[in-house]
C-alpha positions, -999 to +999 in steps of 0.1 A: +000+000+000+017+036-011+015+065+011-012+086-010-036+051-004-035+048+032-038+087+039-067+086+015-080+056+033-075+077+065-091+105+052-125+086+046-121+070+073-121+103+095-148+117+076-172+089+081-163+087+118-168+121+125-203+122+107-218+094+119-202+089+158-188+117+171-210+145+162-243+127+172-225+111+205-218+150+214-243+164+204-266+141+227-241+144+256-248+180+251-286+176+256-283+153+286-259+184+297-286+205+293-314+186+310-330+174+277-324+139+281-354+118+290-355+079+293-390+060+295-402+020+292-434+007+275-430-027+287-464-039+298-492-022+313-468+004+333-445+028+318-423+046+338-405+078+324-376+100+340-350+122+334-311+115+327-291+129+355-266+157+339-235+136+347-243+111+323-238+135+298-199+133+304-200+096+291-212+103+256-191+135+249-157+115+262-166+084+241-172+107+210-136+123+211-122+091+216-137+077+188-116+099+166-084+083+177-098+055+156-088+072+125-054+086+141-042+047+149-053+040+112-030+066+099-002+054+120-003+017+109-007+019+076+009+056+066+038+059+090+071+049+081+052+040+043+080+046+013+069+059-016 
């Protein structure tokens, strides 16, 4: 694999990542954050709804920025140290 492959590989790779995980993870940790978040069950003939405490909003924004490393480690194994 050439250099111009993998970092185009990488490139898609980010893009897709940051489109479909790590913008919608932080942008619901966000609205947990703001109190938005709201969890209910329709399981029988009671259904019991509440709200998402704020600090579980910190689990969602954390796990969307470390999805992006994803890409990063993909660069590294198959662009780094690449010849031509």
């Amino acid at each position: 694999m050439t250099k111009q492959t993998g970092t185009i590989i990488t490139a898609v790779v980010g893009v897709i990542t940051l489109l479909c995980c790590t913008i919608p993870m932080c942008i619901g940790g966000v609205m947990i954050f703001a109190g938005l978040g709201t969890w209910n069950t329709e399981f029988g003939q009671t259904a019991q709804t509440g709200s998402i405490p704020v600090a579980y909003g910190v689990a969602p924004c954390c796990l969307s920025i470390l999805v992006l490393v994803v890409p990063l480690l993909l660069w590294v194994f198959l662009v780094r140290g690449k010849g031509q």
